[in-house]
Structures are given as structure tokens and as C-alpha cells.
N, C-alpha and C positions, 0 to 999 in steps of 0.2 A: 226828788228822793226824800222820805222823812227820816233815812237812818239806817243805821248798823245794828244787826240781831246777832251775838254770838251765844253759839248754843255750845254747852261743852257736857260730855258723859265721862264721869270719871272712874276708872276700873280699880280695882284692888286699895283701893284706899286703906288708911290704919285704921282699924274700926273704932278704935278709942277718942277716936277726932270726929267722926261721924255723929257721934251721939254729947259730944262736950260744947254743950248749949252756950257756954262762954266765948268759946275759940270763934264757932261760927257768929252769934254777934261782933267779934272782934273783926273778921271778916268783912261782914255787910258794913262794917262801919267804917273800916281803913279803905275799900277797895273804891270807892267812889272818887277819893282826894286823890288814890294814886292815878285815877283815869279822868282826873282833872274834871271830876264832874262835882253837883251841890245838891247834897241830902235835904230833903226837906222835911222826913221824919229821921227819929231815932230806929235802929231795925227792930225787926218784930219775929221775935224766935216763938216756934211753938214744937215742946217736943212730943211725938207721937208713938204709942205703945205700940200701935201697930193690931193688926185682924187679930180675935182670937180663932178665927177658923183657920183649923189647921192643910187644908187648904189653898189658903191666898199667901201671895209671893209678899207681900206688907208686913215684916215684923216687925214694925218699928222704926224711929230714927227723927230726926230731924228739919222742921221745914222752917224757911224765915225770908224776911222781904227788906225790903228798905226802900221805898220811894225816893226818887231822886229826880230833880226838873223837870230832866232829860228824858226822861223814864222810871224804867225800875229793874234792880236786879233782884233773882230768888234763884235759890239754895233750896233742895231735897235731897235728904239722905236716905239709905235705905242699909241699916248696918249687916243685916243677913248678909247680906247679898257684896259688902265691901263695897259700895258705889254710891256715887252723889251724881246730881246733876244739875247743872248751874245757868240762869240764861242773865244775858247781862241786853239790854233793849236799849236805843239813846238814839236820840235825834240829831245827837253830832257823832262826829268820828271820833274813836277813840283806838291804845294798841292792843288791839286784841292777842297779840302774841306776850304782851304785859300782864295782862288780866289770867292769859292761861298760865305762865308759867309760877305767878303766883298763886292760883289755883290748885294745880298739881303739887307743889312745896307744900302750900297748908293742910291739902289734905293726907298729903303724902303719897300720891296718886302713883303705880305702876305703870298706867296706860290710861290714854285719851283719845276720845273720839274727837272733834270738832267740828262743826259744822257755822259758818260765816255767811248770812246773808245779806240783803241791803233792802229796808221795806220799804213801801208808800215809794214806789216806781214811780205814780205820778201825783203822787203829793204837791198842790201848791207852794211854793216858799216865800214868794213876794205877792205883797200887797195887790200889784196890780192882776195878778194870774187869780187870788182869790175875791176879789169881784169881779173877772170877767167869769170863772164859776158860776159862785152866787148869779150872777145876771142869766146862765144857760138854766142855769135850773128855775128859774121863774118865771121864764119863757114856756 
């Protein structure tokens, strides 16, 4: 197994947090130590005006990342709309019920979806499982 994927959709959020470029780096930057994992950049906020066709559901809001060993967590907002939505990706286990509840607090969330899966099903982990790999494919 290479890990845990939490996927979280967040409903009614405070839209004033959705788009406060500060709060969400504060975020991508606290949430990695509280889930005991090791940042290997600083986050990377980028805010977004959003379509101007009037049209498309994108007004605007907030995207940002943070690489971390493990993996990586990102952050999309969408202020129209009062929603974000967050995936947090790691090759170790971590509490996902940690991560959401500080999630829904930061953003000030009414309602969450979540969805938890476990990827790389047959992901090698030791040495010897990934040379006998290597060895079937070069056969």
C-alpha cells in the first residue's frame, strides 16, 4: 500500500476566509506538523479572479500547495460558491479526523463531504518486493 488520500469538500464556508491569501498559507503551513508530517517547501498561494464569462461557475478564490516528503497537500477555493476543497495525499498514515476537524474550524465549514481512500494497493515497500519488480519487468 503507498498511502492514505483524504479528500474533503467543504460546504458553506465564511467567504472572507476563502479568499484571505494569509489564513490559507497559515493553513498549508501549520497542517503538515500537526499531521506529523515534513514540508519540504514553503506553501505556494496563488489567488484567482476567476472566468470573466459570465457563464462559468469560477469566480474567483484561492488555490495553494505545499509539498511535503510524504506527498502533498492543495487547497481550492471557490468564494461564489462558499466552498473549498482540500486533498491531503501521504505515504504514511496520518488522523484524518485531525486534519478535517481543523479544516472545517479554519474555514468555518457548515458541512463536509469526505471521502478516505488508501492508494498504490500494490505498491512495493521493501527492498526485496522492488527488485523482484524490477527483475519481472526485464524479463
Amino acid at each position: 500500500m503507498f498511502g492514505p488520500h483524504l479528500m474533503l469538500d467543504l460546504y458553506e464556508c465564511e467567504k472572507e476566509k476563502l479568499v484571505d491569501t494569509r489564513l490559507i498559507s497559515k493553513i498549508l503551513d501549520e497542517l503538515p506538523n500537526l499531521l506529523e508530517m515534513r514540508k519540504i517547501m514553503p506553501p505556494y498561494i496563488i489567488p484567482y479572479k476567476g472566468s470573466d464569462n459570465p457563464n462559468h461557475f469560477d469566480k474567483g478564490g484561492v488555490s495553494g500547495v505545499v509539498i511535503i516528503a510524504e506527498s502533498h497537500i492543495s487547497i481550492h477555493t471557490f468564494v461564489s460558491q462558499s466552498y473549498a476543497n482540500v486533498d491531503i495525499f501521504s505515504c504514511k498514515d496520518f488522523d484524518s479526523n485531525k486534519a478535517t476537524e481543523y479544516l472545517v474550524k479554519a474555514f468555518g465549514a457548515k458541512k463536509v463531504e469526505k471521502k478516505f481512500l488508501m492508494r498504490g494497493k500494490e505498491f512495493p515497500r521493501d527492498l526485496k518486493e522492488i527488485k523482484q519488480a524490477i527483475a519481472r519487468n526485464k524479463a
